[in-house]
Structures are given as C-alpha cells and as structure tokens.
FIZA-240644 format. One record per residue: x, z, y of N, C-alpha, C in turn. Coordinates in steps of 0.05 Angstrom, whole numbers, padded with zeros to 5 digits, always signed. Layout:
BEGIN
XZYXZYXZY
...
***
This chain:
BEGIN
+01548+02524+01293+01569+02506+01286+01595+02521+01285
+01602+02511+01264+01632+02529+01258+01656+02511+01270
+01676+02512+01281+01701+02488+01288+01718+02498+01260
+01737+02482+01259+01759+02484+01228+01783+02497+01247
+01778+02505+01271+01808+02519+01289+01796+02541+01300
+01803+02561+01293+01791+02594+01295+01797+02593+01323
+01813+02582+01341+01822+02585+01370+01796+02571+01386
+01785+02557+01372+01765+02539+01394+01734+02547+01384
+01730+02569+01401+01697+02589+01402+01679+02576+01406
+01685+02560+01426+01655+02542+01442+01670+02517+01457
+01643+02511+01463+01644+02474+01479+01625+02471+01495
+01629+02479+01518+01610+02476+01548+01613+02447+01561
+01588+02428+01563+01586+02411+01567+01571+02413+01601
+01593+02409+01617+01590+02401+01646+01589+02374+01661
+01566+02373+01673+01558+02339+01687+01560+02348+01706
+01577+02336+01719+01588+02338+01758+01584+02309+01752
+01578+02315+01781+01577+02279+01802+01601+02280+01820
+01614+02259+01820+01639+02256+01832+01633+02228+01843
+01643+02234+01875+01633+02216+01899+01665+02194+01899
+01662+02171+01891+01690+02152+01899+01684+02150+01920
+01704+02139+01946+01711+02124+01964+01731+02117+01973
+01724+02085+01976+01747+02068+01980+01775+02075+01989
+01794+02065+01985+01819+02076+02006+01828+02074+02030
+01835+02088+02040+01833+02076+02080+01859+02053+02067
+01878+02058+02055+01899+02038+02056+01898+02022+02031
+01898+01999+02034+01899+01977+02011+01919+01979+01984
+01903+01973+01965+01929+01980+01941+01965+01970+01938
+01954+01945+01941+01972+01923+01938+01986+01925+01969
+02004+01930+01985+02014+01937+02006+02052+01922+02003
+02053+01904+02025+02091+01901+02026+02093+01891+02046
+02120+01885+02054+02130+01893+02088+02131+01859+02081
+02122+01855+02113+02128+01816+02120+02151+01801+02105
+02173+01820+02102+02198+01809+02092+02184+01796+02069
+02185+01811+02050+02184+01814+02015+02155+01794+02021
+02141+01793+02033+02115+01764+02036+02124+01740+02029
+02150+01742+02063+02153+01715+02066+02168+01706+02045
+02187+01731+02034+02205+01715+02009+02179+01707+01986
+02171+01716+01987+02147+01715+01961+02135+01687+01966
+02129+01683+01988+02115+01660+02000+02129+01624+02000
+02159+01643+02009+02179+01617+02004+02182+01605+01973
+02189+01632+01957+02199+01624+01933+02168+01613+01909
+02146+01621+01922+02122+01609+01908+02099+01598+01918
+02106+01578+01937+02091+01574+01955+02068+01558+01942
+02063+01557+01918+02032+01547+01904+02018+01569+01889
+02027+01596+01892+02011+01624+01875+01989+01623+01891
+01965+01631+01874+01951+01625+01879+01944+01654+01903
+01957+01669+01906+01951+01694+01923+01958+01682+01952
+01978+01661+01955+01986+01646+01975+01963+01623+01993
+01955+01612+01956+01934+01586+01976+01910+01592+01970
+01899+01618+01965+01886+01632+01973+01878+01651+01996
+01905+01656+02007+01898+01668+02033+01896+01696+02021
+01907+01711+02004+01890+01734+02000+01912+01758+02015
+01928+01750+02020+01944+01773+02043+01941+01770+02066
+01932+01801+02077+01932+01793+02107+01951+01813+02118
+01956+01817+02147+01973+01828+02160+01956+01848+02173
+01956+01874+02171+01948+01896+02180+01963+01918+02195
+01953+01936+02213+01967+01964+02222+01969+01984+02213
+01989+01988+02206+01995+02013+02195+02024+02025+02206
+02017+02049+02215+02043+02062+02221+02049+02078+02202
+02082+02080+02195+02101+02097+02189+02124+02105+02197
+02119+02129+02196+02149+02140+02213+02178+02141+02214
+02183+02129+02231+02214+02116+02228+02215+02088+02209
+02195+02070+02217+02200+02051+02202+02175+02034+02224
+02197+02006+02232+02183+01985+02241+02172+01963+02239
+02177+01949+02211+02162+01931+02200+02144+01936+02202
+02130+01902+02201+02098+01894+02201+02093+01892+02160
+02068+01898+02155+02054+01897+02134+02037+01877+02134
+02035+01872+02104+02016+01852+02089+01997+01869+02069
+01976+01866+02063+01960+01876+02037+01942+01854+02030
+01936+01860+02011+01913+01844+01991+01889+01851+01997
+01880+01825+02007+01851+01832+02025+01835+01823+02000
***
C-alpha cells in the first residue's frame, strides 16, 4: 500500500487493554454552602427530591468546609 504523503511509511496497529477504575472522589463535588444555596433557591430539582447528594469526608488542606457529591 502506497499513502499519497511520502512522510507516512507505515501504520502499526496496537491492542492494549486498559484497566478503568472508578474514582476514589466523586465527579460532581461542592462545599455545603453552594448545596444549601442550591437547595434553597431550587428546592423541587429533581437532584434535591431525589436525594442524590450526599455529605462525605474529604480533607483538604487549609480548608474546612464540609462537602456534598453526587451519589
């Protein structure tokens, strides 16, 4: 096989297996504040009367708010 670009010789086709795993920390992540405003100002979203935030541990340094993520 000829390519029409004198720069590109060959085409090595490599199959790796690549292992996912989950994240220790949740995607969706925000501090109680920004919840509760979230919570006040939409208190029928469905992320709300669903329950789908929960309050988790997580430390960061120099910083003492409590967290919420999307469970």
């Amino acid at each position: 096989m000829i390519h029409s670009k004198p720069c590109l010789s060959f085409v090595h086709d490599l199959k790796k297996r690549y292992v996912t795993k989950p994240a220790t920390t949740p995607a969706i992540l925000m501090t109680k504040a920004v919840y509760d405003g979230f919570r006040r100002a939409l208190p029928e979203a469905a992320e709300i009367k669903n329950g789908w935030f929960k309050k988790i541990d997580i430390t960061i340094p120099d910083y003492s708010e409590k967290f919420m993520a999307a469970m």
